[in-house]
N, C-alpha and C positions, 0 to 999 in steps of 0.2 A: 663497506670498506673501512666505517670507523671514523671518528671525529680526525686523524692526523688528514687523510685524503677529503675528508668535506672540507677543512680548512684551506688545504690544499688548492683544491677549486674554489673555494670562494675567493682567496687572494687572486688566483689568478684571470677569474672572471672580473675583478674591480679595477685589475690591471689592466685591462683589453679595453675594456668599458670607458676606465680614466682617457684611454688616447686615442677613443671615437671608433674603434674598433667592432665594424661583424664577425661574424666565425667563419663567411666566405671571403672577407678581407682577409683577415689572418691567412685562410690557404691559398689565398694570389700571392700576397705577403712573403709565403714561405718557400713561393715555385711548387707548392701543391706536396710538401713535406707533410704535413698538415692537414688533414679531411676536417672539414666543419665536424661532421658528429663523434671525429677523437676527441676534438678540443671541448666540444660538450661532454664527452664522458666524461673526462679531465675536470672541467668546472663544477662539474655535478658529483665528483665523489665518486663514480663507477668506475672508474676504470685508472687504476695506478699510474702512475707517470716514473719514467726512468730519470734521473739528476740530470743528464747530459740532453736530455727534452726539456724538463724543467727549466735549464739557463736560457736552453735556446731559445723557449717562448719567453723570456726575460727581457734575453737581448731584443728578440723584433716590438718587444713592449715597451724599450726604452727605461725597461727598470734593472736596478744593480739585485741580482738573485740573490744574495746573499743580505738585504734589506727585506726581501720578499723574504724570505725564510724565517728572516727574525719576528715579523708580523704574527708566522703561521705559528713557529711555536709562541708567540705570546699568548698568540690566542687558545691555545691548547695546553696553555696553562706552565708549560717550561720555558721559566724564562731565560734568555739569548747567555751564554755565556759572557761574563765579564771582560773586558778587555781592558789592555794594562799598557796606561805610555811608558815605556821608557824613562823619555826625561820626568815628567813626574816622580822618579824618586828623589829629585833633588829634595819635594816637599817635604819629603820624610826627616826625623830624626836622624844622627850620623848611625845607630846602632841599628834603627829599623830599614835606613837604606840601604847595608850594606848586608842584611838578613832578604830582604825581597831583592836585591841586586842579585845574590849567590843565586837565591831559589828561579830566577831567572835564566840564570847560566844554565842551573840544572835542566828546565824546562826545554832548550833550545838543543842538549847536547840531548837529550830522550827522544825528541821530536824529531832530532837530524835537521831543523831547521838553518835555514841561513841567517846571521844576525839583520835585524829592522827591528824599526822605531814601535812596532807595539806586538804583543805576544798577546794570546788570547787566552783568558785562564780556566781552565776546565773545572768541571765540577768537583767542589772538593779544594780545590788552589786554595780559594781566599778563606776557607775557614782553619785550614793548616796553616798560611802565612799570617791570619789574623792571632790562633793561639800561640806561634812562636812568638809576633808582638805583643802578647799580652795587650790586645786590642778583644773587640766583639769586631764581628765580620761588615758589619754597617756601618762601624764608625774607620774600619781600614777603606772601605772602597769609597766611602765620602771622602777621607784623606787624596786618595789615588785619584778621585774623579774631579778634585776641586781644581778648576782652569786658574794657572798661572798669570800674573802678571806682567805683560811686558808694553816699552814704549809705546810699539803702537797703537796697542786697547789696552788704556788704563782699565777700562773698566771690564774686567770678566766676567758681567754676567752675560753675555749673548756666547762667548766663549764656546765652544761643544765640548763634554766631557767626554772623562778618557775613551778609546776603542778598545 
């Protein structure tokens, strides 16, 4: 199947495993959606899994699929696309924020999205918004990533960066 589906199963067997989980639990679990030896093909790299199977064994895992995924490509070497707050461009420059403000508009009217608080920047985004700022690409998303200060944590380093 390829190192994408062995990751694939090994996230999802650490998942099972983390919340005390057998492979005949899972299919009591599931009202019997589920056969114990899919969920081992699945774990094991044999047997592809569809995204709409994937959340589902997510959901009865009690994990968010979309953290589970970021896992899998880390571990297969792509890493998770960057994601971009919003309000973080206050941090910016007045020239550089209203450069990643547009390019944001752009992004949302391509996407068909509806406006919210973070856009997720596809391959390619930060190094086209990093050479319009005349930045390198590591020192824009350390910009964009650096946790803001407000009253009620002074102090941002426990903060999470941006999504």
């Amino acid at each position: 199947m390829g190192i994408f589906g062995e990751q694939v199963g090994v996230a999802l067997r650490r998942a099972r495993r983390a919340r005390g989980l057998t492979l005949r639990a899972v299919s009591k679990l599931s009202d019997g959606r589920y056969k114990p030896t899919s969920i081992a093909g699945y774990e094991r790299g044999e047997r592809s899994i569809a995204l709409e199977r994937f959340c589902d064994l997510c959901r009865l895992y009690d994990v968010d699929p979309s953290a589970l995924l970021t896992e899998i490509l880390e571990a297969v070497g792509g890493a998770p696309e960057p994601g971009l707050d919003v309000e973080r461009l206050e941090a910016l420059g007045s020239a550089e924020a209203a450069l990643v403000a547009g390019f944001v508009r752009e992004i949302r009217t391509l996407r068909q999205g509806r406006p919210s608080d973070a856009v997720v920047l596809r391959a390619g985004d930060v190094e086209v918004l990093a050479t319009a700022a005349g930045k390198r690409p590591e020192d824009l998303i350390e910009i964009l990533g650096r946790p803001r200060r407000t009253e009620d944590d002074p102090d941002p380093a426990g903060a999470p960066s941006a999504t």
